[in-house]
C-alpha positions in Angstrom: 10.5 9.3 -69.0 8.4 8.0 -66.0 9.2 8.2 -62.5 9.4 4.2 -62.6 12.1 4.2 -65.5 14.1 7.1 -63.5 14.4 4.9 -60.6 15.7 1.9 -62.4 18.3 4.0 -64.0 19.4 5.9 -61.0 19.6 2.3 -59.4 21.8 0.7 -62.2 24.0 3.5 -62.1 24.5 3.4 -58.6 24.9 -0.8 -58.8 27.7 0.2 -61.4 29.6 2.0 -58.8 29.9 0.1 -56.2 32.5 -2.9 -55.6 32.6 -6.3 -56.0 31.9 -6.8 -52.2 28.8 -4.2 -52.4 27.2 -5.4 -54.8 27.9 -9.2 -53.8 25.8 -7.5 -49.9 22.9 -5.5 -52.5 22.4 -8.6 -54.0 22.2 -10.5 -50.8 20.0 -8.0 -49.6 17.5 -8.4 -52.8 17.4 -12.2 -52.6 15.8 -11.8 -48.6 13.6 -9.5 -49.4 12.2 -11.4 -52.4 12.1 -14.3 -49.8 10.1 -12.6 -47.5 7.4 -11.0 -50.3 7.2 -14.4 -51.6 6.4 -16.2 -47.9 3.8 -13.4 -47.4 1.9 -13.4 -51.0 2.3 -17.5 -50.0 0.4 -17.0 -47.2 -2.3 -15.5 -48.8 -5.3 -17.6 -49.5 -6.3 -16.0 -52.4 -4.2 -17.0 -55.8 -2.2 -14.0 -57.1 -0.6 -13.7 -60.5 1.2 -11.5 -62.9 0.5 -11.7 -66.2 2.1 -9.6 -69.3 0.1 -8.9 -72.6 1.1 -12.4 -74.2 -0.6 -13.8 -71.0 2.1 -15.4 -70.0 2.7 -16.1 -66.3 5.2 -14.0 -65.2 5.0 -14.9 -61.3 2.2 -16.8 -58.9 1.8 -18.0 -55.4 0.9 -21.2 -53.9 -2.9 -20.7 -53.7 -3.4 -19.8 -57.8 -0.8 -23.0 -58.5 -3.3 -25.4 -56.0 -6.7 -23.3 -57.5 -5.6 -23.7 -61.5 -3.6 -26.7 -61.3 -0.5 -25.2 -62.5 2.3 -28.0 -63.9 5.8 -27.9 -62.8 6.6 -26.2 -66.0 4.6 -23.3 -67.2 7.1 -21.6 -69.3 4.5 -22.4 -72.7 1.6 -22.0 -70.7 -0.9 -18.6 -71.1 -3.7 -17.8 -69.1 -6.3 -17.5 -71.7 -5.3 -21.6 -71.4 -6.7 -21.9 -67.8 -9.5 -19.6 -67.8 -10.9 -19.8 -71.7 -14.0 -18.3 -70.6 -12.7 -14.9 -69.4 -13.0 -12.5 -72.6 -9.3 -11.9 -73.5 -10.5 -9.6 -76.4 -12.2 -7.3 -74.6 -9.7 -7.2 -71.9 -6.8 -6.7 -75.0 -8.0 -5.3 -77.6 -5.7 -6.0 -81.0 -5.5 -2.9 -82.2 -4.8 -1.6 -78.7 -1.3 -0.5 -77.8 -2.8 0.7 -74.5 -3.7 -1.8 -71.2 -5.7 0.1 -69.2 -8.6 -2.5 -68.8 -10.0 -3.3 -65.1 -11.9 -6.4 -65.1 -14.3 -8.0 -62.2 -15.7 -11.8 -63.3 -17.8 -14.4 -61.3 -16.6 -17.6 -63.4 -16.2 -21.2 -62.9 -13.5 -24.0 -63.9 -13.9 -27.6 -64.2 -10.1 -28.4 -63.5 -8.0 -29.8 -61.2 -11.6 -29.8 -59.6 -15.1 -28.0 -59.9 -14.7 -24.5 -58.6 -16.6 -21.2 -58.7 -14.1 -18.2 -58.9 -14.0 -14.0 -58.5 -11.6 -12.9 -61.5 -10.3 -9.7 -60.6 -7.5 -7.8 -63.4 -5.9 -4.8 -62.9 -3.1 -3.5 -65.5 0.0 -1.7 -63.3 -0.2 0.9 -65.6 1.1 2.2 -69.2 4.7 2.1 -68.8 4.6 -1.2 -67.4 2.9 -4.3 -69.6 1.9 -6.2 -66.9 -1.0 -7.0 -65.0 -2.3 -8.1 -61.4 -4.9 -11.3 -61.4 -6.7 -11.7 -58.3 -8.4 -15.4 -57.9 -11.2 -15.9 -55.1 -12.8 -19.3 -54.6 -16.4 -18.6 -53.5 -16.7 -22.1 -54.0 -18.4 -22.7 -50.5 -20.2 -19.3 -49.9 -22.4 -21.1 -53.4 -22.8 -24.4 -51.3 -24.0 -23.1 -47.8 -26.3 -25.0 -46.1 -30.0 -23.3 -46.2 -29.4 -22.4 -42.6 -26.0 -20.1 -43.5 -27.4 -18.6 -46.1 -30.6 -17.7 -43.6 -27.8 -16.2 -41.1 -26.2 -14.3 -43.9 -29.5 -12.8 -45.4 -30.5 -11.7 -41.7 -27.0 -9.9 -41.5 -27.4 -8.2 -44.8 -30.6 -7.2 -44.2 -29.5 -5.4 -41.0 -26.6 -3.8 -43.2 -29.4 -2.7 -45.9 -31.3 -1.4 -43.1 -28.9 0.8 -41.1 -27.8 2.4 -44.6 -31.6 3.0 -45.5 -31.7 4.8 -42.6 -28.8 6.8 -43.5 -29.7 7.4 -46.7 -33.5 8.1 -45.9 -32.1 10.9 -44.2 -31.4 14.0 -46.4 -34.4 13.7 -48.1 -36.5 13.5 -44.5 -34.5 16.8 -43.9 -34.9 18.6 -47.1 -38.6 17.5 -46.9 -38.9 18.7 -43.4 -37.4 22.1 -44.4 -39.6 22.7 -47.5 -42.5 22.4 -45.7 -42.2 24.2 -42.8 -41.8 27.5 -44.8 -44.1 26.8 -47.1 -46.4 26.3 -43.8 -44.6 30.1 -42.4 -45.5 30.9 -45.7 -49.6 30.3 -46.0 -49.9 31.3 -42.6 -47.3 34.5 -41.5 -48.2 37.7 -43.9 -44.4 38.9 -43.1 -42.8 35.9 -44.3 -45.0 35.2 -47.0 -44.0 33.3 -49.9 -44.9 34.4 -53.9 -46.9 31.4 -55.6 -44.3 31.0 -57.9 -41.7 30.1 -55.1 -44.7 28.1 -53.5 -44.1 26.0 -57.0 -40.8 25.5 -56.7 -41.0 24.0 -53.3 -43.8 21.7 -53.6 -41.8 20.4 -56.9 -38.5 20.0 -55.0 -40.7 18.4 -52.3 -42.0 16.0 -54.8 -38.6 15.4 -56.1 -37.3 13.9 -53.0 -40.7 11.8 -52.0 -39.6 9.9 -55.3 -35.9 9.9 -53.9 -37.0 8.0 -51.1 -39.9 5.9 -53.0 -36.7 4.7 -55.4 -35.0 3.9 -51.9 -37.4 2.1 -50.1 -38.4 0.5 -53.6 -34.5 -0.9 -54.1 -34.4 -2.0 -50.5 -36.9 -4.2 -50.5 -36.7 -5.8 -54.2 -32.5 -6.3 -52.5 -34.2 -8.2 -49.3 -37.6 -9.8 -50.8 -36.9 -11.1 -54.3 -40.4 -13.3 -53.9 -40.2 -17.1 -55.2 -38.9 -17.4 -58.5 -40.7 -18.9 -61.1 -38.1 -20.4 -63.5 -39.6 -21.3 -67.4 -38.2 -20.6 -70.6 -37.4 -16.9 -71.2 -36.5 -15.5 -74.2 -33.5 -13.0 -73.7 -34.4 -10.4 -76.5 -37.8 -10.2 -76.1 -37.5 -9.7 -72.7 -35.0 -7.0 -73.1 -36.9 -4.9 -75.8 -39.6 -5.0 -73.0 -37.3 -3.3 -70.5 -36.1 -0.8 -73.2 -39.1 0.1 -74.0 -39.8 1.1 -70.2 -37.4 3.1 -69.5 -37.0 5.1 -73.0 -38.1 8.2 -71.8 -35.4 8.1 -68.8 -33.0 7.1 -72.4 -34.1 9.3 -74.5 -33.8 12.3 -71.3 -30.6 11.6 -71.4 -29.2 11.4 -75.2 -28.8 8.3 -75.3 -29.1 5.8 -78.8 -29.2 2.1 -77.8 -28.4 -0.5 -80.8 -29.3 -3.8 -80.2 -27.5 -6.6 -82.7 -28.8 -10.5 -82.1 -27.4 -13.5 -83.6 -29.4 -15.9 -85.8 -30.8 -18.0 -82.7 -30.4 -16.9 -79.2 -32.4 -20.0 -77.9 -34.2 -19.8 -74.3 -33.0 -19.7 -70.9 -34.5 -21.0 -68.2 -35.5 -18.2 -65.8 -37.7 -16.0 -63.9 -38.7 -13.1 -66.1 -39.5 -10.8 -63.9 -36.3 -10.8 -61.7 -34.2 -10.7 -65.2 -35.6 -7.9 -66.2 -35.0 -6.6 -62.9 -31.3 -6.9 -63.5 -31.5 -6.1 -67.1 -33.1 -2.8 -65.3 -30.4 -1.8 -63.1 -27.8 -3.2 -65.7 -29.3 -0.8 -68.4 -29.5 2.3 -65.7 -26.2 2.1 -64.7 -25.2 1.9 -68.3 -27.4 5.2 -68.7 -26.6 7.1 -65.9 -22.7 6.3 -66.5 -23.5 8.7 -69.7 -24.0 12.3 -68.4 -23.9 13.8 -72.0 -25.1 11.0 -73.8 -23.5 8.1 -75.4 -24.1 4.9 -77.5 -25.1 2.0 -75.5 -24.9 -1.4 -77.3 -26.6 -4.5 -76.5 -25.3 -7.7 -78.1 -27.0 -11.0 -78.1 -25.4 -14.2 -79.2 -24.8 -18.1 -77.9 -22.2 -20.6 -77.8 -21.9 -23.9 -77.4 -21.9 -23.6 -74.0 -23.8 -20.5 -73.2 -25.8 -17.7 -74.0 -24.7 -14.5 -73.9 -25.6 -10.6 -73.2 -23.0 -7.7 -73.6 -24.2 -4.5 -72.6 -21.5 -2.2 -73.6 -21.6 1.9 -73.1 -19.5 5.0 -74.4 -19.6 6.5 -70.5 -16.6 7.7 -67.7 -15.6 4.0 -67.0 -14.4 3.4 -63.6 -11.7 3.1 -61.7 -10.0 -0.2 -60.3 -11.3 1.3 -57.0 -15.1 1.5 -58.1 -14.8 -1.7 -59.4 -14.1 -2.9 -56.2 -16.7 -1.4 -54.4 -19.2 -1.9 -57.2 -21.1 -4.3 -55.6 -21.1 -3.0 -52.2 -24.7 -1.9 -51.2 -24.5 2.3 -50.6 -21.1 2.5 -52.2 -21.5 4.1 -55.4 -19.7 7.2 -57.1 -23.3 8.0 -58.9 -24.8 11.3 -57.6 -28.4 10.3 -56.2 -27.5 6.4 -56.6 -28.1 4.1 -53.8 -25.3 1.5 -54.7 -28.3 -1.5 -54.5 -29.3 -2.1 -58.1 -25.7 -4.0 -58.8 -26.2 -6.2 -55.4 -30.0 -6.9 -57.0 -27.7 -8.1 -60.4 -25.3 -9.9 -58.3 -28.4 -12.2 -56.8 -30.6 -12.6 -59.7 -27.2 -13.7 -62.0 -26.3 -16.3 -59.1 -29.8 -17.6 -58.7 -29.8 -17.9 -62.5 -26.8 -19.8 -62.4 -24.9 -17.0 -64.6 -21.8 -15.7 -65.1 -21.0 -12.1 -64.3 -18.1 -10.0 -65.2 -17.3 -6.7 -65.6 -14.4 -4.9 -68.3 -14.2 -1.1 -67.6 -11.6 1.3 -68.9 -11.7 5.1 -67.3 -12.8 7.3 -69.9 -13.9 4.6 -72.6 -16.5 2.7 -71.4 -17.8 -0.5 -69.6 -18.7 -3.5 -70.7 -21.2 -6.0 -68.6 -21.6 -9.2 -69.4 -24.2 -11.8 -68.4 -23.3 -15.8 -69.4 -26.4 -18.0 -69.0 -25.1 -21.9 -69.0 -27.3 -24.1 -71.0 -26.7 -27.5 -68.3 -24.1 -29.3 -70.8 -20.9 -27.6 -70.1 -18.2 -30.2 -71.3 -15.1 -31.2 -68.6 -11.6 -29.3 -70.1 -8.5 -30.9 -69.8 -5.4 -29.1 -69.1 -3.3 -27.5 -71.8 -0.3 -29.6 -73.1 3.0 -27.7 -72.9 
């Protein structure tokens, strides 16, 4: 029995016990508290629900009721109503009995008003069959004015910078190290070095100048994207191309990548280049998330309103935590990563117009999807109850 269920019981037990005049003050007691979490999650600008496996709305503030439009009555309403283009299956499996799913999704609704939102889901664990939804209007960080978004890119550049510098700095050391006794080596008979450990130097030498080449090579394809060039791309031809560039880091690591298309996948309109930059990092992270190797499959298939790209992998999955900080530059949980190849996702899906979310599950996996619009994305009308 879980620690949760042991409270509860302890508690009723002890309600049980007490007199009519106790429990008449417990009760009072219960009803401000409740008062005052509910004026503080009010306060909050950011919409907060909870949620239970039939999606229905089990509790939300004043900020998810003004962001989704929410009736007077919601007692027939389910979220998967509000927010069709979230994944529900993937999030709840069918034949799952299990709600251990963390999802992060960019996604935008059309009612009461146009709106671009950060999805964020985290279940409150097994015992419990509920989960926490995050909503974040970023509405207005995608409308800035040229001259904001020049004011952010100068700070984020200067927050790149100081964590290159940081992270330039054990290789510059380890460098710094090798060769000076290599140097002691080749030029002090007492503290000579065999050629054999003369090897083994200049190769871990050679290790780290590609440590800080795939550094400095991240930093600046983060800061200096160049000026897209937007025609029609065709998603599986351009991801074969990136496959086929990095299968010997794929096959290095065990790793067998199936690749399933629908019928007609028709073209988006993009820059090629920066897609299969994020088709790169999306595909290394997927990789590198597979220590022993995996299965990593790529699915490619369209709607009527978009077109679609699931990479999905067999790896560790992650945590709600790393979810969180997945796409904070020099946060990442990967040994040797530089936490910039999901920020370099994060700006080529917005330039693109895209759709980004994120379904991880520790232990089973993660799923990345990428939603291209095709321009004719119909206005929804609010569920009927």
């Amino acid at each position: 029995m879980s620690g949760r269920k042991n409270f509860f019981d302890r508690f009723s037990a002890r309600f049980e016990s007490l007199d009519a005049s106790s429990r008449q003050a417990g009760l009072a007691l219960l009803m401000r508290e409740r008062g005052f979490f509910e004026t503080v999650f009010n306060a909050v600008e950011d919409g907060i629900l909870v949620i239970d496996r039939q999606l229905h709305l089990r509790y939300f503030n004043r900020a998810a009721r003004e962001l989704l439009g929410l009736p007077e009555n919601t007692a027939a309403l389910r979220l998967n109503q509000l927010l069709p283009d979230v994944d529900w299956k993937q999030i709840i499996p069918e034949d799952s009995t299990v709600w251990d799913r963390t999802v992060r999704q960019e996604l935008q609704i059309l009612y009461p008003q146009m709106r671009y939102l950060q999805f964020y889901l985290t279940p409150l664990g097994e015992d419990n069959p509920v989960a926490t939804v995050i909503l974040r209007d970023v509405t207005e960080s995608r409308r800035r004015a040229t001259s904001d978004l020049e004011k952010e890119t100068v700070k984020a550049v200067s927050q790149l910078a100081a964590g290159v510098a940081h992270e330039i700095g054990n290789p510059l050391n380890s460098l710094s190290m090798n060769l000076q006794i290599l140097e002691r080596g080749l030029t002090d008979p007492e503290e000579a070095v065999s050629p054999a450990d003369a090897v083994k130097m200049l190769r871990r030498c050679a290790g780290e100048v590609e440590r800080l080449d795939s550094i400095i090579h991240s930093f600046l394809s983060a800061i200096r994207p160049g000026k897209a060039n937007f025609a029609p791309v065709d998603l599986r031809q351009t991801v074969f191309e990136v496959l086929n560039f990095m299968r010997p880091e794929i096959e290095a690591r065990k790793v067998t990548v199936n690749c399933s298309w629908s019928d007609a996948v028709p073209p988006v309109n993009g820059d090629v280049e920066q897609l299969k930059q994020a088709f790169y990092n999306i595909i290394r992270n997927a990789v590198q998330a597979m220590s022993n190797g995996g299965e990593l499959h790529i699915y490619g298939y369209s709607t009527a309103e978009y077109r679609i790209l699931e990479f999905s992998d067999s790896g560790r999955g992650m945590s709600a935590e790393d979810l969180r900080e997945m796409f904070v530059p020099f946060k990442t949980a990967k040994a040797g990563g530089n936490g910039i190849g999901t920020m370099i996702i994060e700006r080529v899906c917005r330039e693109h117009g895209a759709e980004f979310g994120v379904v991880s599950a520790e232990g089973r996996g993660t799923v990345f999807q990428v939603k291209f619009p095709d321009g004719r994305r119909r206005v929804r009308l609010l569920p009927g109850n």
